[in-house]
N, C-alpha and C positions, 0 to 999 in steps of 0.2 A: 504494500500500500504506500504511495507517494506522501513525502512528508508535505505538509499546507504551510505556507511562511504566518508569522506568530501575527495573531489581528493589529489592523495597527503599522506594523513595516512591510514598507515595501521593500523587494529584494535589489541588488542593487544591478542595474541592465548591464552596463559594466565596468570592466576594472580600473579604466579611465576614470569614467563620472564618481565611482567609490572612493578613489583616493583624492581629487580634487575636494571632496566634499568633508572631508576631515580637516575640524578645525582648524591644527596648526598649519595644515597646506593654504586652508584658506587665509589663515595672517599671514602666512610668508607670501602668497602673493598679493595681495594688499600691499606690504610692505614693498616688494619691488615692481608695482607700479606704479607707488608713490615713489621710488627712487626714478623711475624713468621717466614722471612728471618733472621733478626737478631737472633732471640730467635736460629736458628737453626746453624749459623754461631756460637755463645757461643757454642753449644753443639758438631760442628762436631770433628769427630774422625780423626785429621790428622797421617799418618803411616810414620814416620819419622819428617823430618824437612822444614818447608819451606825455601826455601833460595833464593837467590840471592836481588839487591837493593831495587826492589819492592815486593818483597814476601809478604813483611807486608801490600799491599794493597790487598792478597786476603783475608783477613779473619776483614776486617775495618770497618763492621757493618753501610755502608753507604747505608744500608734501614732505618736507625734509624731516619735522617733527612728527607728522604722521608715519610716515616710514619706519622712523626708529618707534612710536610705540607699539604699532601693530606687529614689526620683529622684537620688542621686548613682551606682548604678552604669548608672543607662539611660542616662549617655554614652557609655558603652561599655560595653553587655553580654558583650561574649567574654570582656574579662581577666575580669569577676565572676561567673563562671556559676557558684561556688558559692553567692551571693545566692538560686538559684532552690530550695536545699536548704530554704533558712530559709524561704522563701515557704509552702513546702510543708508544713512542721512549724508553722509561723503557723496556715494554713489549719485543717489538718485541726485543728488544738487550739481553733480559732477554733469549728467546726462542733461538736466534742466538750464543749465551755465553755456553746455555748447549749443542748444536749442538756440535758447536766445541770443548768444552771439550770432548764429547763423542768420538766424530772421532779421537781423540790424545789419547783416551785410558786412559785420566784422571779420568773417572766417568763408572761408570756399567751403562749399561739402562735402571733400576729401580731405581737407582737413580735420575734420568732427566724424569722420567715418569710424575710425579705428579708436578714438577715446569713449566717443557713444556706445562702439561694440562692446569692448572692455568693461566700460562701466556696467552698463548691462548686463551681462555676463556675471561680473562681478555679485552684483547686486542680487541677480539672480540665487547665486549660489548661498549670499548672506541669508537673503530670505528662506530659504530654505531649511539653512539650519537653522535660525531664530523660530520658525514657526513649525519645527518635526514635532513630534509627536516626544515626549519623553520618558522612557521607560520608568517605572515607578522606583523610588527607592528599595533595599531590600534590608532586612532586618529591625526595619523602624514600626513601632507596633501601631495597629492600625485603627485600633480603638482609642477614645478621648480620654483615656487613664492617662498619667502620667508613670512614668515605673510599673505599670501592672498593679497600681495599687488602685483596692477596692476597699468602699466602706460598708 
């Protein structure tokens, strides 16, 4: 008789999607595509000048601190799974950011191709695990006693 997967999980289709989808793969890359956010900020070709008060905040390499926490909590994903909150609000702000530069004519649409995907993708994988399903603790008693103690 074929064994039935436990209600609740699904099996994983495959060995690709299974291992992207563990936590710490998912901070480390967070982590290095917040490195290649920066790396790419250094390199962009700006055609003129940026200007006005905050200009200097569009080119401020603040994937650099993001990088280092998302590879500071992939030593340990359990204590930090609220790291996966910020992932998510990163993301989709990330995917909403190139929208609207596009629609203002600041960016080509092969520019925002591959950060869109990414982020998408990305986000994809965050929500995913914030929202699985999570196996119940085991050993913690399940009734409203405290120590097993009755009166």
């Amino acid at each position: 008789m074929a064994e039935t997967p436990q209600a609740g999980v699904a099996p994983a289709k495959n060995a690709f999607l299974k291992i992207i989808r563990q936590p710490r793969v998912m901070l480390i890359l967070l982590g290095a595509w917040n490195i290649v956010g920066a790396v790419s900020e250094l390199l962009v070709d700006v055609d003129g000048k940026i200007r006005g008060p905050t200009g200097g905040l569009a080119l401020s390499w603040e994937s650099i601190p993001l990088a280092v926490l998302y590879l500071y909590c992939a030593r340990d994903p359990e204590r930090y799974q609220r790291v996966f909150w910020l992932a998510l609000v990163q993301q989709a702000a990330a995917i909403v950011a190139n929208i609207a530069h596009r629609a203002a004519d600041d960016m080509t649409t092969g520019a925002i191709i591959a950060p869109v995907a990414v982020a998408a993708g990305l986000g994809v994988l965050v929500f995913l695990h914030l929202f699985q399903p999570k196996p119940a603790p085991t050993g913690l008693p399940t009734s409203g006693t405290a120590g097993g103690a009755t009166s």
